[in-house]
C-alpha beads as a LAMMPS data file, in Angstrom:
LAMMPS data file: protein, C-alpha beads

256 atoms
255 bonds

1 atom types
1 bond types

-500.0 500.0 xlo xhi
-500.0 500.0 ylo yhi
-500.0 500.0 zlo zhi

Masses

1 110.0

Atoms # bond

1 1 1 0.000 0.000 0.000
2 1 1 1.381 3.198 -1.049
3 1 1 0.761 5.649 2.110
4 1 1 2.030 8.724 3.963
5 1 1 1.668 8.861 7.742
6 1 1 2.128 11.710 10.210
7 1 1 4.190 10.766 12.893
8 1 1 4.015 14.534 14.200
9 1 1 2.566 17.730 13.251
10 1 1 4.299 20.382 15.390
11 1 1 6.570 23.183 13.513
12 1 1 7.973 25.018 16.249
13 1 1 9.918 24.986 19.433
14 1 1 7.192 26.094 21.566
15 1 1 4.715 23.683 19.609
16 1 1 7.613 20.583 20.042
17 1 1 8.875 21.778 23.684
18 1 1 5.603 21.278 24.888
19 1 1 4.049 18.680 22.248
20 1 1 1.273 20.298 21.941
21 1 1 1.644 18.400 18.291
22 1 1 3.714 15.253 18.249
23 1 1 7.030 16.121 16.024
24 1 1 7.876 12.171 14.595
25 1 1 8.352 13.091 10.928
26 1 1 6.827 11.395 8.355
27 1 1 6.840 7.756 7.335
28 1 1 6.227 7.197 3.191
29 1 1 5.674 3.803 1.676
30 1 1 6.209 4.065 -1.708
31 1 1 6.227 0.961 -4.494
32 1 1 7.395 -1.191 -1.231
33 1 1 9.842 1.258 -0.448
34 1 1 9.860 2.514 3.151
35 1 1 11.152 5.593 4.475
36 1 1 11.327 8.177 6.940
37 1 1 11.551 12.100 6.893
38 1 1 12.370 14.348 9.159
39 1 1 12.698 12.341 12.358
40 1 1 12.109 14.907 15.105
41 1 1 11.444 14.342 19.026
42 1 1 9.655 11.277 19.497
43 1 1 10.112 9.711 16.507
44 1 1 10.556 6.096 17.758
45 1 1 7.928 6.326 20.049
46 1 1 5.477 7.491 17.607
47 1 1 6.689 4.445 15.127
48 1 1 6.275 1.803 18.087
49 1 1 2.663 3.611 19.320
50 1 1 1.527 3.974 15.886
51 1 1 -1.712 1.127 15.080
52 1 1 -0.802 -0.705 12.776
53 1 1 3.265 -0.617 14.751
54 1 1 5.536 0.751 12.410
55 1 1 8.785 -1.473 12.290
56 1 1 11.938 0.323 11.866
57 1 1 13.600 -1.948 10.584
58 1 1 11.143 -2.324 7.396
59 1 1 12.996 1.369 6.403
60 1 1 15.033 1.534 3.369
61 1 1 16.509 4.923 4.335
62 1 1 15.733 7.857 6.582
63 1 1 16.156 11.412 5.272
64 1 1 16.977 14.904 6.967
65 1 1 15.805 17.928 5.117
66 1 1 17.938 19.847 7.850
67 1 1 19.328 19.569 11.182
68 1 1 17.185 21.533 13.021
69 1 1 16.150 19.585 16.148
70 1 1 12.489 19.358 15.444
71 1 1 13.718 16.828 12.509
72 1 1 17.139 15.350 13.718
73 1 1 16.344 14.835 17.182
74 1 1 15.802 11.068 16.606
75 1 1 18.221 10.669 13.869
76 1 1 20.431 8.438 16.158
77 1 1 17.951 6.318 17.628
78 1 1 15.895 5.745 14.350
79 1 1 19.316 4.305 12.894
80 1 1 19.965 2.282 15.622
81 1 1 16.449 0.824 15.372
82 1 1 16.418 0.729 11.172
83 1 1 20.030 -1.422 11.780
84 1 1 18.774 -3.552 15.016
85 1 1 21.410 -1.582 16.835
86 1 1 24.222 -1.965 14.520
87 1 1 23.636 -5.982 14.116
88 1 1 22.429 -5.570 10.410
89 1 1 23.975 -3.212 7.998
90 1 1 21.482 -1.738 6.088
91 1 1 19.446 1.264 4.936
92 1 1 21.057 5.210 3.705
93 1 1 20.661 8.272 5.149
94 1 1 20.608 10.909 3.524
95 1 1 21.417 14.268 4.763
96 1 1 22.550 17.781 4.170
97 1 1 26.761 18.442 4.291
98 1 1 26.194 20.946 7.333
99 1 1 23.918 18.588 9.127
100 1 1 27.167 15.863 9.135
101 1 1 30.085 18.639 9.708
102 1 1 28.278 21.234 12.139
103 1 1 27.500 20.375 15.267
104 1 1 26.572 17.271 13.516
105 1 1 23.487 15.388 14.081
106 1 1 24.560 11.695 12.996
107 1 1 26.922 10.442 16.132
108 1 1 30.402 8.913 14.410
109 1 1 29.760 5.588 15.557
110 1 1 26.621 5.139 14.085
111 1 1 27.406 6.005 10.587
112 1 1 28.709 2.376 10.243
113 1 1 25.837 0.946 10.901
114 1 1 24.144 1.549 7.640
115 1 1 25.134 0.917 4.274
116 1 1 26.032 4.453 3.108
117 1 1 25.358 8.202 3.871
118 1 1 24.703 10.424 0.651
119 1 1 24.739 14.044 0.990
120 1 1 22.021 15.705 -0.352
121 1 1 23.201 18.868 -2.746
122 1 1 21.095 21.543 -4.328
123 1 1 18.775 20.287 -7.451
124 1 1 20.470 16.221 -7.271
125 1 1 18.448 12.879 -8.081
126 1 1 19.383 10.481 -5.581
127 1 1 17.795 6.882 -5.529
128 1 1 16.327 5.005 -2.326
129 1 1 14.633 0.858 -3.514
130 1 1 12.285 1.554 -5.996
131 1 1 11.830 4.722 -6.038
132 1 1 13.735 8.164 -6.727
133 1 1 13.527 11.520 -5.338
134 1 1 15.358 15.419 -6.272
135 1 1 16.048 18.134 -3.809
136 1 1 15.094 21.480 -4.704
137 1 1 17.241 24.556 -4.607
138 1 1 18.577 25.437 -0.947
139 1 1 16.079 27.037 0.832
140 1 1 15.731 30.815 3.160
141 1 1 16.553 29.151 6.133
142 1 1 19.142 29.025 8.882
143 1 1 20.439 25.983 8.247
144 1 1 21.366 23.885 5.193
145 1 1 17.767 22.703 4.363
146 1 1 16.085 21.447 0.988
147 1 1 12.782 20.353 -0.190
148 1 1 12.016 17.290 -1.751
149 1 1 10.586 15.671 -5.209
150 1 1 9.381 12.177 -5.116
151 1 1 9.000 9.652 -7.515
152 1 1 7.266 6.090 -7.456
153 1 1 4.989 4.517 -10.365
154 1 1 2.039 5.809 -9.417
155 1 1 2.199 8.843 -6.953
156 1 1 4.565 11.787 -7.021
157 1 1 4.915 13.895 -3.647
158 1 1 6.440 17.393 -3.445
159 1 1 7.742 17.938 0.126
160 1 1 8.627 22.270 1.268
161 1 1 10.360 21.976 3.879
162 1 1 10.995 25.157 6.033
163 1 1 11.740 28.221 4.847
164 1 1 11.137 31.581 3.866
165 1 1 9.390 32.333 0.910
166 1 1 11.002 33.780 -2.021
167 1 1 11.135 34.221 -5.427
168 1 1 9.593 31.301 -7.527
169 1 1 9.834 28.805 -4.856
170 1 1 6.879 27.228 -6.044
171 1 1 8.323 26.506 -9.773
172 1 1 10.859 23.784 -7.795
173 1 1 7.644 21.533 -6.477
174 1 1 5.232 20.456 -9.217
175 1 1 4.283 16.728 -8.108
176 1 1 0.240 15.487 -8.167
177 1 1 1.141 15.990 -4.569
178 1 1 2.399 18.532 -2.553
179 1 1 2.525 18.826 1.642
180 1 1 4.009 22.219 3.117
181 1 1 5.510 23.103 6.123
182 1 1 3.633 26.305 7.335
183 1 1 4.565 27.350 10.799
184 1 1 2.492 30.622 10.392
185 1 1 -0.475 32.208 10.194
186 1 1 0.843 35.720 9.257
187 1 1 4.387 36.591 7.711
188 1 1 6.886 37.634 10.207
189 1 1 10.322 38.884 9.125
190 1 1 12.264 37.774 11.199
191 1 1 11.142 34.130 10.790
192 1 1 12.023 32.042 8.170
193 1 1 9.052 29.949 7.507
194 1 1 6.437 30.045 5.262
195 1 1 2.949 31.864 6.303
196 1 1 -0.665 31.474 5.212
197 1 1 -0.426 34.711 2.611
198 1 1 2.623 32.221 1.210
199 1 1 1.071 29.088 1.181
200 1 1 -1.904 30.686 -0.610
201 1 1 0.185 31.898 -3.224
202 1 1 1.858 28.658 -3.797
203 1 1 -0.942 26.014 -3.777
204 1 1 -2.872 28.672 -6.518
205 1 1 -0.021 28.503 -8.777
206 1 1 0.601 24.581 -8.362
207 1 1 -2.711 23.811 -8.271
208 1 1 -1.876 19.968 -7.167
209 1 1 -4.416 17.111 -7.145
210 1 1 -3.798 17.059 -3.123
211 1 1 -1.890 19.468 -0.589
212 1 1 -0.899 18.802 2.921
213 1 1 -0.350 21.670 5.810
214 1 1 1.769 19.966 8.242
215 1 1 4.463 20.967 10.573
216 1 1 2.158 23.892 12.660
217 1 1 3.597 26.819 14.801
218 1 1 1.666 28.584 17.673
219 1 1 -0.371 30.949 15.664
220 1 1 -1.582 28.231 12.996
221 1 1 -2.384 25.980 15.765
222 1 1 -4.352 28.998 17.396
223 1 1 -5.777 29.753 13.949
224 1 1 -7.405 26.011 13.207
225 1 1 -5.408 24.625 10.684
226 1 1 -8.424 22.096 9.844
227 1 1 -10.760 25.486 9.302
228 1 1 -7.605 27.368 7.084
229 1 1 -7.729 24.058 4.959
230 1 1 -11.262 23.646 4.413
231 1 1 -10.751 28.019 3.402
232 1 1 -8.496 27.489 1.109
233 1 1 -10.146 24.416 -0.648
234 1 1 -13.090 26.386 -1.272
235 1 1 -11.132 29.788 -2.525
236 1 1 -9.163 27.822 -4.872
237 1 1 -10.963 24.356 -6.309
238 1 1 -7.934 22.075 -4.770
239 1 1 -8.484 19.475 -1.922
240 1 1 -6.138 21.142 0.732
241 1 1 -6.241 19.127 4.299
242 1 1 -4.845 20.053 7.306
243 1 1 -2.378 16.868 8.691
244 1 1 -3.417 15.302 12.319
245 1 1 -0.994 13.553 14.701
246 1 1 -0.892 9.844 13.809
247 1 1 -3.301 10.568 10.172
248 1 1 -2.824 8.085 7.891
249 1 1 -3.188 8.294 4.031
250 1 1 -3.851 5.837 1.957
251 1 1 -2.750 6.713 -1.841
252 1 1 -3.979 4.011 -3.343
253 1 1 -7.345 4.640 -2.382
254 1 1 -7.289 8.302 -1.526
255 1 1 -10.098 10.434 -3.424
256 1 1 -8.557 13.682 -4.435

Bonds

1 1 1 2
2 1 2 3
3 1 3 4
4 1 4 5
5 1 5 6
6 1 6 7
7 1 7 8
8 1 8 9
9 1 9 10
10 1 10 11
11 1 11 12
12 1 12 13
13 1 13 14
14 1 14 15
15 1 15 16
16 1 16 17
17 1 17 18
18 1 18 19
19 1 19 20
20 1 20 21
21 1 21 22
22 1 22 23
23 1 23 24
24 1 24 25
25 1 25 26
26 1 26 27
27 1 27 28
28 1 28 29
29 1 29 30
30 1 30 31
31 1 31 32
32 1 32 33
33 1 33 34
34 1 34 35
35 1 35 36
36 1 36 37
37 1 37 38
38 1 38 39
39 1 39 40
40 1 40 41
41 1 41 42
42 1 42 43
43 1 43 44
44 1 44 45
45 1 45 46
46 1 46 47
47 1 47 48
48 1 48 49
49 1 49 50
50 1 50 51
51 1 51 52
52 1 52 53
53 1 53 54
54 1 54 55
55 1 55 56
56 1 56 57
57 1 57 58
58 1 58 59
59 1 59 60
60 1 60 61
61 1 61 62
62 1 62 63
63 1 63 64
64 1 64 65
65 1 65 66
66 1 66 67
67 1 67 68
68 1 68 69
69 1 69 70
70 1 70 71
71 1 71 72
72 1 72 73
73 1 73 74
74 1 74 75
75 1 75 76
76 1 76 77
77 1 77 78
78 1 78 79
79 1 79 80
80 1 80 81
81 1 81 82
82 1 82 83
83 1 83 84
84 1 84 85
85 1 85 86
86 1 86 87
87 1 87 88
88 1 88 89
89 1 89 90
90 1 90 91
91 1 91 92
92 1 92 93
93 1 93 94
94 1 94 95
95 1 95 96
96 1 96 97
97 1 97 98
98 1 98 99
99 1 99 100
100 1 100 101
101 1 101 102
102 1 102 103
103 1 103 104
104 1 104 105
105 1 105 106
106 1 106 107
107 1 107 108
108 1 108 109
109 1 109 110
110 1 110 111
111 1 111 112
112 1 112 113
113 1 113 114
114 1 114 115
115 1 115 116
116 1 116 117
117 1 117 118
118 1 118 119
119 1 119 120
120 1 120 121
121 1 121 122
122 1 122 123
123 1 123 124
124 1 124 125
125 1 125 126
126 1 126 127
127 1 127 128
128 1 128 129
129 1 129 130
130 1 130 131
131 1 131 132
132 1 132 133
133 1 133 134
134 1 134 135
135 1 135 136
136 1 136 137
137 1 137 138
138 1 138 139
139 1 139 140
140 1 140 141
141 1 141 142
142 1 142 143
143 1 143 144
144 1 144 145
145 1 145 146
146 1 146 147
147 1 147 148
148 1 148 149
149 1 149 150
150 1 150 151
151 1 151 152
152 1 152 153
153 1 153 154
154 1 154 155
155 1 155 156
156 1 156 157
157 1 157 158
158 1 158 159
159 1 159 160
160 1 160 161
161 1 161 162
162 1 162 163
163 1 163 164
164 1 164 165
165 1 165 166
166 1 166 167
167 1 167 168
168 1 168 169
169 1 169 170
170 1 170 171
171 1 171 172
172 1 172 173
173 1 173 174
174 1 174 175
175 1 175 176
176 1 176 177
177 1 177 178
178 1 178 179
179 1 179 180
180 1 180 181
181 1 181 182
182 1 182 183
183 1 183 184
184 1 184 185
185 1 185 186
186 1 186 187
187 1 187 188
188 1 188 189
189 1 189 190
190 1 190 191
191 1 191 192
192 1 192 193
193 1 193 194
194 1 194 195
195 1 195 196
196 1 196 197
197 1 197 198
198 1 198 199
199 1 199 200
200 1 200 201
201 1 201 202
202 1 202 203
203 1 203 204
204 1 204 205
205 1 205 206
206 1 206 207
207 1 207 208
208 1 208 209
209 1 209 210
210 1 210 211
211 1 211 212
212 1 212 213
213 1 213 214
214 1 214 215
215 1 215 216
216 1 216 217
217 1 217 218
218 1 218 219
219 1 219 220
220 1 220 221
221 1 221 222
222 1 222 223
223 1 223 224
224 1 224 225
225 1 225 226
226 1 226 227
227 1 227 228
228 1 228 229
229 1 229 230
230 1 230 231
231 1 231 232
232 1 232 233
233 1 233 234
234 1 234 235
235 1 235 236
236 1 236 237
237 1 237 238
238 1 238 239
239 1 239 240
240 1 240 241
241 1 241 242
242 1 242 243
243 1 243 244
244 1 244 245
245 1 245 246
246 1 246 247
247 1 247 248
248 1 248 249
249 1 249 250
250 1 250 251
251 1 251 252
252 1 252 253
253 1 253 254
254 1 254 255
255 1 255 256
């Protein structure tokens, strides 16, 4: 079954500090490939908790957009689960160059444990089982961070990660579709995440088959991101849902 599940929701410190939204990442099963973005605080938990359980080791590879602690936290543990604690080489991770050299998120000792690390570079194709994926340009953020393409047979998934918006961001994610990090409900300068005025303007000129909020600050939180979905739906004829702790879609079967 091709599927995406929500092992969190949160999108800011305040949001993870206090879990007001679990902050897990995201598990994709693609063409019988699994794998695992963004593993923030609680990841493993949320993978163990999760009904149906979510096996770690059934991962192909695990992949950090950036190494922000809200999706490295459980970078460590999630490899020594994918690899039965080092036991059984296998899996990649795939990660930024800054997110391996500063104040690196990936302990030494671990890296052996899987079968190779590739560093994810600005507008590459990189390969995971069955199915391929792209990064986007480098993203407004303060960190190394990059979006993501994906690829299988049937379903193509755009992935913005954080960042703040600029100038033809939406031209790098045109798959059928697309889930975006939105932290808030009303640009802020000094924040580098995408707001609701953004998002707007993105998901009009994308215009995907299905979009995806996810990854909520205070203010969208406050704001009803279920309510902001339904909105934005109805302003501009595409399904837009807002992502729950623990939701579960189902691709294969999924009406959009």
């Amino acid at each position: 079954m091709d599927k995406i599940k929500f092992l969190g929701t949160a999108g800011s410190r305040f949001v993870v500090i206090k879990q007001l939204r679990a902050s897990g990442g995201i598990w994709i099963t693609l063409d019988d490939t699994n794998f695992l973005i963004d593993p923030g605080p609680g990841s493993l938990v949320r993978c163990l908790s999760s009904k149906p359980k979510l096996n770690p080791m059934d991962l192909g590879g695990i992949i950090l957009t950036h190494q922000h602690i809200d999706h490295s936290n459980d970078i460590n543990i999630m490899i020594e689960a994918m690899t039965n604690g080092g036991f059984k080489k296998r899996g990649v991770v795939f990660a930024p160059q800054e997110a391996l050299d500063v104040d690196s998120a990936i302990h030494d000792y671990l890296r052996e444990y899987v079968e190779k690390i590739e560093i994810l570079k600005e507008k590459e194709n990189y390969f995971l089982g069955n199915i391929s994926f792209s990064t986007s340009v480098k993203h407004v953020h303060g960190v190394e961070t990059y979006g993501l393409n994906i690829h299988g047979s049937n379903h193509s998934i755009s992935l913005i990660s954080d960042t703040k918006y600029f100038e033809k961001l939406e031209t790098y994610y045109k798959e059928d579709i697309l889930i975006i990090n939105i932290v808030l409900s009303e640009e802020r300068d000094n924040i580098l995440h995408l707001s609701l005025k953004d998002v707007e303007k993105i998901i009009s000129a994308n215009k995907p088959k299905l979009c995806i909020l996810t990854h909520f600050g205070m203010t969208m939180i406050k704001a009803k991101p279920w309510e902001i979905a339904e909105s934005l739906s109805k302003r501009l004829g595409v399904k837009v849902i807002a992502a729950r702790d623990g939701m579960e879609i189902n691709l294969n079967s999924y009406m959009y």
